[in-house]
C-alpha positions as CSV (number, residue, x, y, z in Angstrom):
1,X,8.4,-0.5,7.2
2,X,9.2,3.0,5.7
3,X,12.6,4.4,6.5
4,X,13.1,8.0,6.6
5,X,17.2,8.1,5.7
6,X,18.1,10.5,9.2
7,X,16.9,12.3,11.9
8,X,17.3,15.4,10.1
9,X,15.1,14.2,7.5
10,X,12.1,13.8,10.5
11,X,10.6,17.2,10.1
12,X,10.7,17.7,6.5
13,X,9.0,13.8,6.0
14,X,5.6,14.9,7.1
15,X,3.6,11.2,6.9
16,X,6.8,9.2,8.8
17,X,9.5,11.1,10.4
18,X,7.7,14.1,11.6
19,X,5.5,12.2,13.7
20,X,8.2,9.9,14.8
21,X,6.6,6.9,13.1
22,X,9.2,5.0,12.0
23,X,11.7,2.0,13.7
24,X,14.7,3.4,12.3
25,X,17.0,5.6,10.1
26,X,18.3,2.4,8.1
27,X,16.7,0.1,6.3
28,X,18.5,-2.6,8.1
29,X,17.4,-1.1,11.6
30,X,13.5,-1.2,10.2
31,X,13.5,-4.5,9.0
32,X,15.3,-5.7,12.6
33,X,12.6,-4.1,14.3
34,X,9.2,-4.5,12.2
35,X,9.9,-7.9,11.7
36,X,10.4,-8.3,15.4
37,X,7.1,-6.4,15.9
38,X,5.8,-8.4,12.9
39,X,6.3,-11.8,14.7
40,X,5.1,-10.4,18.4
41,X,1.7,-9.8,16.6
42,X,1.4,-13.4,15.4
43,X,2.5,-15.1,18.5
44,X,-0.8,-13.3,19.8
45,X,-2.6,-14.2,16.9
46,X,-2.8,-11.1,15.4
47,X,-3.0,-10.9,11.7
48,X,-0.3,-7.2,10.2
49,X,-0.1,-5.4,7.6
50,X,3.5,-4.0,6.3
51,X,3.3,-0.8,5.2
52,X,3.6,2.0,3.0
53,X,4.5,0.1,0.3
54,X,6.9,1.2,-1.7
55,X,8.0,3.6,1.0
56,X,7.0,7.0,2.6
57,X,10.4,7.8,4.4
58,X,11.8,9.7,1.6
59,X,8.6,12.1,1.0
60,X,7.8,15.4,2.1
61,X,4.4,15.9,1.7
62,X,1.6,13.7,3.3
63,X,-0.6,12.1,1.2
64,X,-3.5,12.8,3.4
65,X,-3.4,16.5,3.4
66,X,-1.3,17.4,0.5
67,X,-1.7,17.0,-3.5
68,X,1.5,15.9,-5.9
69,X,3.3,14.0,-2.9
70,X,6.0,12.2,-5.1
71,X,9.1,10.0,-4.4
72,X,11.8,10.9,-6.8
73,X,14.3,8.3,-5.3
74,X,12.9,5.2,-5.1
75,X,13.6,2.3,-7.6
76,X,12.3,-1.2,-8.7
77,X,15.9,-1.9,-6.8
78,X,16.3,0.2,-4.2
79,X,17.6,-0.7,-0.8
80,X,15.1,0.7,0.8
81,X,12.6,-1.9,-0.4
82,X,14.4,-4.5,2.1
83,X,12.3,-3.6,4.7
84,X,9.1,-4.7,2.9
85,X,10.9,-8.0,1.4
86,X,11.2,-8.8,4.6
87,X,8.3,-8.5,6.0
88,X,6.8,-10.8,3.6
89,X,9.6,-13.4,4.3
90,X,8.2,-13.3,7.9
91,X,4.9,-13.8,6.7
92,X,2.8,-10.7,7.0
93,X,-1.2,-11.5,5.7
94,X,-1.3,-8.1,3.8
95,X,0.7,-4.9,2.5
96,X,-0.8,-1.7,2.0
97,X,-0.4,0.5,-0.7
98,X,0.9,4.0,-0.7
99,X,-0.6,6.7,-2.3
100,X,3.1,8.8,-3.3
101,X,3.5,8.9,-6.9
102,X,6.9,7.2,-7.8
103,X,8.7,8.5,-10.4
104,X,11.3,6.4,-11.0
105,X,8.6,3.4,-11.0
106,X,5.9,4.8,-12.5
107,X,5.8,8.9,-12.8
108,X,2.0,8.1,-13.9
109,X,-0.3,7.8,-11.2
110,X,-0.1,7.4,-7.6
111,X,1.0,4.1,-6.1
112,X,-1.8,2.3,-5.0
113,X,-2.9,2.9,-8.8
114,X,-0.1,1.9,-10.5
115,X,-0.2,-1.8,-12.0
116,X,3.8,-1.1,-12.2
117,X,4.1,-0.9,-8.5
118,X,1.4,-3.1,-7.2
119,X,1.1,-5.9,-9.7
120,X,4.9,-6.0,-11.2
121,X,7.2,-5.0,-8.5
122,X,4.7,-6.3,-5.1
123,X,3.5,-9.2,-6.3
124,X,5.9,-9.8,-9.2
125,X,9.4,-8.9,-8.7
126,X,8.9,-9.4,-4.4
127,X,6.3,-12.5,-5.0
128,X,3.7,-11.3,-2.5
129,X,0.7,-13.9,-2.7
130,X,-1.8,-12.4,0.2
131,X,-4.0,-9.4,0.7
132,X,-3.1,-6.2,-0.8
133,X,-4.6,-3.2,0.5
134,X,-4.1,0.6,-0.3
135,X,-3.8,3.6,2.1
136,X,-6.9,5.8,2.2
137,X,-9.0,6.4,-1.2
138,X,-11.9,8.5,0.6
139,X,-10.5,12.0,2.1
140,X,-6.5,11.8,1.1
141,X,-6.1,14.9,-1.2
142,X,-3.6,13.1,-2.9
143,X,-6.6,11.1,-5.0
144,X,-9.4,14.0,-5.0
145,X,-8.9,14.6,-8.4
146,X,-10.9,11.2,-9.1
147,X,-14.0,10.5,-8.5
148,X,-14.3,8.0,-5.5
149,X,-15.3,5.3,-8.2
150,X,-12.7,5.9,-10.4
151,X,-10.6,5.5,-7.1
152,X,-11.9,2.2,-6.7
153,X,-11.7,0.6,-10.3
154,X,-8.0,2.3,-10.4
155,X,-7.0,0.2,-7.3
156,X,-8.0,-3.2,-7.9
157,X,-7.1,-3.0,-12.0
158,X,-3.8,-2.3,-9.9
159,X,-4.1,-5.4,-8.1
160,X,-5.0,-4.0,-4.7
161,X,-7.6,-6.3,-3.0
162,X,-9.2,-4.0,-0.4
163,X,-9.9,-0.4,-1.5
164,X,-9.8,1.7,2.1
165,X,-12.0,4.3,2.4
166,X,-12.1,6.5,5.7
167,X,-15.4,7.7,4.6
168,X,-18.1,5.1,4.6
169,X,-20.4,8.1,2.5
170,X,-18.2,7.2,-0.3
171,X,-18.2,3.2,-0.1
172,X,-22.1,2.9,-2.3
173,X,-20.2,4.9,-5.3
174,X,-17.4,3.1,-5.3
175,X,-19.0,-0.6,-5.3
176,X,-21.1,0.5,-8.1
177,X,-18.2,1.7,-10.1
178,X,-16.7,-1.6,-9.3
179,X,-19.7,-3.8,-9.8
180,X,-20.3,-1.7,-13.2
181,X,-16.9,-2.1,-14.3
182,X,-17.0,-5.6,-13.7
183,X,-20.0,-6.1,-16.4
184,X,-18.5,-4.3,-18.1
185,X,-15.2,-5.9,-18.7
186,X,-14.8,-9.4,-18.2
187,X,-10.7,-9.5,-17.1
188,X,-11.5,-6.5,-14.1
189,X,-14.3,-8.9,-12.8
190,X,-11.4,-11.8,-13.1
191,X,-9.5,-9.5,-10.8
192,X,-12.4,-9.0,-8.8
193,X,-12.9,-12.4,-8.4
194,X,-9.7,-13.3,-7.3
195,X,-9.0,-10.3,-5.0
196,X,-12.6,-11.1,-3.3
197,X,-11.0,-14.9,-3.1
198,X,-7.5,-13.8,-1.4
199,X,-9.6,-11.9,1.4
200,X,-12.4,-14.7,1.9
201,X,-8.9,-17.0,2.1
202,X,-7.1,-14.7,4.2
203,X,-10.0,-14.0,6.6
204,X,-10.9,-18.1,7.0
205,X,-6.7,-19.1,7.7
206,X,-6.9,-16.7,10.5
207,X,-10.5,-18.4,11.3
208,X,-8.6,-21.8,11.4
């Protein structure tokens, strides 16, 4: 559901455009589309996941291979959120997280580890109940300068559900961070609790 703004934009927008990965060069064109794509998958019984939330079209460097990758555009407002509105409207089990750091949202931390992004504006402001997932936590060089636990405990204090990790080496350091973090602190393991619920839910729904 990310919208690079033109096809001019496509080589410059290294995660979306350059490879051609987006429906559109409108917000109104993607939501057409990956909404269209969106039902298609559950009349086959597929589960989706919308993403990058809250946008990668209007980036330049990709998160996976670049450091500092910010969106200086994008507001709790913007248009170009439409897309992903959608996309829960039509019922999408899970949105995934994007790693660009969001200035005008939070000019903190990247997205998946902003409570701002993930807690106020996905599940507050757009009232998104199911899984939340975030892009890749193991190998993107737009997270190496925390450790893979810190990663993990950043994401779900966010309100992320499911930390990805590319690199299952990493997985063992980031459970104990969680697990630790968790004794630790007795509202993180309520959030640990309740993201491990939304998956167990999510998982037994698409069981039924």
């Amino acid at each position: 559901m990310d919208t690079v703004p033109s096809p001019s934009d496509n080589a410059s927008n290294k995660p979306i455009g350059y490879w051609h990965r987006q429906f559109g060069y409108t917000p109104a064109t993607v939501s057409s589309h990956g909404v269209a794509f969106l039902q298609g998958m559950h009349d086959a019984g597929v589960a989706t996941t919308v993403k990058h939330f809250p946008g990668l079209g209007r980036v330049q460097g990709n998160t996976d291979f670049s450091a500092g990758v910010k969106d200086t555009v994008t507001t709790a407002d913007d248009p170009y959120l439409a897309p992903f509105e959608d996309g829960i409207a039509a019922g999408t089990e899970a949105v995934m997280t994007s790693t660009a750091i969001y200035t005008k949202i939070d000019p903190a931390v990247p997205g998946a580890f902003s409570r701002a992004v993930v807690t106020g504006l996905l599940r507050g402001k757009l009232g998104f109940h199911g899984v939340v997932v975030t892009d890749d936590l193991s190998s993107a060089k737009q997270v190496a300068a925390w450790t893979p636990g810190q990663r993990a405990v950043k994401a779900i204090a966010a309100g992320n559900d499911i930390v990805l990790a590319g690199v299952p080496e990493q997985i063992p350091a980031m459970t104990a961070a969680v697990v630790a973090q968790a004794k630790a602190d007795p509202a993180f393991a309520k959030q640990v609790d309740a993201a491990a619920t939304r998956v167990v839910t999510a998982k037994q729904h698409l069981a039924d």
